[in-house]
N, C-alpha and C positions, 0 to 999 in steps of 0.2 A: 382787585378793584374793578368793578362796571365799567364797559366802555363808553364814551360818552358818546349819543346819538350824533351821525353824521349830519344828519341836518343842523342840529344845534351846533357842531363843531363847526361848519363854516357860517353860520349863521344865519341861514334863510328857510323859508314854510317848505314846507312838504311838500307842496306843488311849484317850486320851483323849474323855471324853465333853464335848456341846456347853457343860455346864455345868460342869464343868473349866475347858477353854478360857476361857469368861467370866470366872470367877473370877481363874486366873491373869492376864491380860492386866489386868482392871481393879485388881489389886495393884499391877502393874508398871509400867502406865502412869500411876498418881496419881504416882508413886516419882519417875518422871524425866519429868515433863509437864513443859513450857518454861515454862508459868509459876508454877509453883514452883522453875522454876531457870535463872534470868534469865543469858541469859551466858554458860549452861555449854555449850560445843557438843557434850560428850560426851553429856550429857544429851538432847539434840536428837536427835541422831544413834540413841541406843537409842531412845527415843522412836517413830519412824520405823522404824526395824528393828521392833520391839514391833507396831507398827499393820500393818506391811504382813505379818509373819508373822498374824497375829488375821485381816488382812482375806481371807486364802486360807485359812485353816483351821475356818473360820465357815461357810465354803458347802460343801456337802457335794460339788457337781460339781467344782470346785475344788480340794476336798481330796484327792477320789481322783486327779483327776490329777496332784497331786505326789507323792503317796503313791506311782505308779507311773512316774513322770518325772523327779522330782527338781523343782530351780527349772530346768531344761529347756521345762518345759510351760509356761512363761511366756515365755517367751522368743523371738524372734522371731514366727510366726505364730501366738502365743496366742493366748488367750482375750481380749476387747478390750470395750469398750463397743459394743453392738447388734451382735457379732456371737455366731458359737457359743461357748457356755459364758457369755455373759452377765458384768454387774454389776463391768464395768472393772477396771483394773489396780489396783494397789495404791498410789492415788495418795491416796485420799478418807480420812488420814492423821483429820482433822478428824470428818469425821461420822463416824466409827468412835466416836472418844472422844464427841461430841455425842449418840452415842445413849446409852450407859452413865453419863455425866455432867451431860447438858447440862442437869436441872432443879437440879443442886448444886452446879454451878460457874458457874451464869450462862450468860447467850449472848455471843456472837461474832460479829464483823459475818456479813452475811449472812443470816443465818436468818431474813428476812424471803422473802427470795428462794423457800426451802422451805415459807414458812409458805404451807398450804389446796393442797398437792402434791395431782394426781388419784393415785388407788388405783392399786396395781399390779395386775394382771389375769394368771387364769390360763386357760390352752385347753388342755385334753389332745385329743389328736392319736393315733392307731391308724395306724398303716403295716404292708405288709409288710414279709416278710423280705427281698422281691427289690428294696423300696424302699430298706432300709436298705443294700442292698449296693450299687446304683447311684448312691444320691442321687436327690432330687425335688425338681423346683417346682411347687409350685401353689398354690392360695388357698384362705382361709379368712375365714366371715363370723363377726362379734363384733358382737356388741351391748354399746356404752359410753358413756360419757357425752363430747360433742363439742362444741368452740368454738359458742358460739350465735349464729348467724346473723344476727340483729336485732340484738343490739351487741356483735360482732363480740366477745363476751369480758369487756367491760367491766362487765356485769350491769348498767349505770345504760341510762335508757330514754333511744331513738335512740342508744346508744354515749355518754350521759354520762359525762363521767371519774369513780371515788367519789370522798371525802372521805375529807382524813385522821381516823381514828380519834380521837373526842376525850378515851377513855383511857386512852388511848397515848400520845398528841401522832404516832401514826403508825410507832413503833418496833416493834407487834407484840409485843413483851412488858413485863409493870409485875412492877416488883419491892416483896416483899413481906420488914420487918424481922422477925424470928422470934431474940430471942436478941441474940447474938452474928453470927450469919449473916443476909446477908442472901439472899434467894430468888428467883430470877428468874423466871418461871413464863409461858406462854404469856395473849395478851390471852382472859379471856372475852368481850368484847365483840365483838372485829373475828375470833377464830379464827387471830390471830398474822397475817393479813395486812396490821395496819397505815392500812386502809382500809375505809368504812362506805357502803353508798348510800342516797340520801335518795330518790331516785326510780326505785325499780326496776324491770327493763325485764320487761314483760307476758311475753315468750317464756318466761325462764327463770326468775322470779322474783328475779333478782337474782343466781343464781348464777353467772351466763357459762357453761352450758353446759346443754345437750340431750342427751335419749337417742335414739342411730341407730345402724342397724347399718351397717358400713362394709367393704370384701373386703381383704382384708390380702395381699400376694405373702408366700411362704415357700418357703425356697431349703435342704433339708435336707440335709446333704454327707454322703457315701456312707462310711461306717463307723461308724455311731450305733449305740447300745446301747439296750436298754430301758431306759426312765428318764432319758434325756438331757433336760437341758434346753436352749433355743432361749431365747434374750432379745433381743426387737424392742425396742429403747429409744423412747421417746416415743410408744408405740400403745397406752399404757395409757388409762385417763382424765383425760381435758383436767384443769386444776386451775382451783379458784375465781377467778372475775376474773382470767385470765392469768398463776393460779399454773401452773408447771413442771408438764406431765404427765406419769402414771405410764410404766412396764414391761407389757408384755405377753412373758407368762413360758410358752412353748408346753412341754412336757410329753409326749414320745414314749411310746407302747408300742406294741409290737412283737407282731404277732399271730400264732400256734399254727403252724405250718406243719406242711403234710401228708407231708412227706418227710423235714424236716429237722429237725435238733436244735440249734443253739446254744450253745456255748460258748466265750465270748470273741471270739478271733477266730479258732476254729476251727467245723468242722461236719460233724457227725455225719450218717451215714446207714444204714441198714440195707436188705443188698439182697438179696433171694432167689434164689439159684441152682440149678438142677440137680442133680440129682444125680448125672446122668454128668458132667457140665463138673466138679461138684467133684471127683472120682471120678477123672479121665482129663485133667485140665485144660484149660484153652482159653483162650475171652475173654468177656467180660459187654461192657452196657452201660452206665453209670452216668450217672444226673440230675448235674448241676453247680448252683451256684447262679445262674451265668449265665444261665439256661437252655438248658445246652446238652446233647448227652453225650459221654462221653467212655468211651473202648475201656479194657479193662484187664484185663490177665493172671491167669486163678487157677492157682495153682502146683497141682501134682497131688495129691492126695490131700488138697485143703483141709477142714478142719473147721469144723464149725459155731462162730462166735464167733471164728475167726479175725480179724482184722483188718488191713486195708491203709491206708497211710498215703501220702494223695495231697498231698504239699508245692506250698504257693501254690493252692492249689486250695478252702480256704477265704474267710471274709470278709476286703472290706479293713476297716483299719486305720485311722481318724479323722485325716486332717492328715501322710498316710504314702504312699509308694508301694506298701508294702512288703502282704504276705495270709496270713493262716493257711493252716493245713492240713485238706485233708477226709480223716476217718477213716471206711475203709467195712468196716463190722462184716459177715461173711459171715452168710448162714442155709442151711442145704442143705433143699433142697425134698424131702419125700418124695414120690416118684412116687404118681400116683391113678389110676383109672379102666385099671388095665391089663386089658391082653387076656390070654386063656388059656395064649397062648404066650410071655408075659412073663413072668407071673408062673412056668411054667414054667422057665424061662429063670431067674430071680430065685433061684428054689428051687434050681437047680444050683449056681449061683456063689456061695451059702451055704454046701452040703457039710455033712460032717458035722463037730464038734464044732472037729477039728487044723484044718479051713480057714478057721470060725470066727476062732479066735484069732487067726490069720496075718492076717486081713484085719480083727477090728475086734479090735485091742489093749486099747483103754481099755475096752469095755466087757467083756468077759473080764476085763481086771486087777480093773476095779471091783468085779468078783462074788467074784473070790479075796479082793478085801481084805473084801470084808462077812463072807466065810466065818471069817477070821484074827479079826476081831472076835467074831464070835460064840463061837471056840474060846476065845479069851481068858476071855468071859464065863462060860463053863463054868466054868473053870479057877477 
């Protein structure tokens, strides 16, 4: 069975905004969460539908590519955990709802595991265009916070194990009676890990972790866009006493090129021709993004603004075999620096007024049409 579009599944237009999407999702998912409906598989089943739509249309790199894919773009060679497009499949059903709920509804096991996560971390990154067309590897250095060497993580001095939390009893969170509801709320004491040290290790203070800067491999595939995001899973920042570390969330732009233009996965060029070649026609040479060049026909009598449309001669295509097209916009050069017997020469092949028009239509028509105007205006 067809998946049902994710817009239609939480129920708003195409151009919904982020705070839309919030609202509707956290309607829908109080509505048919499992534990207000113990039992009901139907329930479950939208439930799940609800989170995995929410969880692809919450991230904007994401969104666009269903918006331009369909659920295609998930599907086989997606998007994945630590690789391109980042922030996994649409499995994490849970923390989806745990973030929008999780101080109202209590916790759930687990969330110690979370609790004192390292930060996720951003690098923006500058490539060129001839990078983003081939793909690159190379390194990059970050400065984060790193497993502490002296106890190996554990913040207690020589690698003492902490102590459970004494108020907690080690849970990481205490709950709090308000009413009718009760309120589950993260430990102030331990920071939700559940764990307290009495003798903290001199390196780090007790935190389990150091600041150093470390060279990271980065492997970027050949049809990125400006703005792409890269997510290295676990090269964020170590987490407190051997909490779970963040994301490092790399951040492309794509620099000015001197030739070219960019559009999608097409590319513009503009190129200067003769004006006997446009005149008499022949061949040019045209830049490629390859760096290569490549021979190409101007038909006789080309005009300025003309255009030629070179299929697959554009960029590739992100997870694609397949390449745009290069559009090469004509200019006709006006001759400079001629001799006496040029311009001589020049001044013939103008003639008088009848050769004019025979040879440049448009600009003759243009003059009658200004003339039509102008009589009109009289009139």
């Amino acid at each position: 069975m067809a998946k049902q579009d994710y817009y239609e599944c939480l129920g708003v237009s195409r151009d919904a905004d982020a705070a839309t999407l919030k609202k509707a999702y956290r309607k829908l998912a109080m509505d048919h969460h499992p534990d207000r409906n113990p039992g009901d598989a139907e329930a479950e089943k939208r439930f799940k539908e609800l989170s995995e739509a929410y969880e692809v249309l919450k991230d904007d790199d994401k969104r666009a590519a269903y918006d331009r894919f369909g659920h295609a773009a998930f599907e086989g060679g997606g998007p994945g955990p630590g690789g391109f497009g980042g922030g996994g499949g649409a499995g994490g059903f849970a923390d989806i709802f745990e973030e929008m709920f999780g101080d109202f509804m209590g916790g759930r096991g687990g969330q110690r595991a979370s609790a004192g996560r390292g930060s996720d971390l951003r690098f923006n990154m500058e490539i060129t265009l001839e990078d983003a067309f081939n793909g690159l590897k190379t390194e990059i250095r970050v400065l984060t916070a790193v497993v502490c060497d002296d106890c190996k993580g554990s913040g207690g001095k020589d690698g003492a194990s902490p102590a459970a939390c004494g108020s907690c009893g080690g849970a990481g969170r205490v709950r709090q009676q308000s009413g009718f509801f009760t309120v589950e709320r993260t430990c102030p004491t331990c920071q939700g890990t559940g764990q307290t040290i009495k003798d903290p290790c001199r390196g780090c203070g007790g935190s389990g972790r150091k600041q150093k800067e470390k060279t990271l491999s980065v492997n970027i595939p050949s049809g990125v866009e400006d703005g792409t995001r890269i997510r290295l899973a676990s090269e964020g920042e170590a987490g407190l006493r051997g909490a779970p570390t963040g994301d490092l969330y790399i951040f492309l732009a794509i620099k000015p090129h001197r030739f070219f233009r960019r559009d999608g996965a097409d590319i513009h060029v503009r190129v200067p021709v003769p004006m006997a070649t446009a005149t008499l026609g022949g061949q040019i040479e045209v830049p490629t993004v390859e760096g290569k060049l490549l021979r190409v026909s101007i038909p006789e009598g080309t005009p300025t603004g003309h255009q030629l449309r070179l299929r697959s001669k554009g960029m590739k295509v992100l997870r694609s075999e397949s390449r745009g097209d290069m559009f090469v916009q004509i200019f006709v050069e006006t001759p400079v620096n001629l001799t006496k017997k040029q311009k001589e020469l020049l001044k013939e092949f103008t003639g008088d007024d009848k050769t004019t028009k025979k040879h440049s239509p448009e600009s003759t028509g243009f003059l009658d049409k200004v003339k039509e105007l102008w009589e009109d205006l009289r009139d």
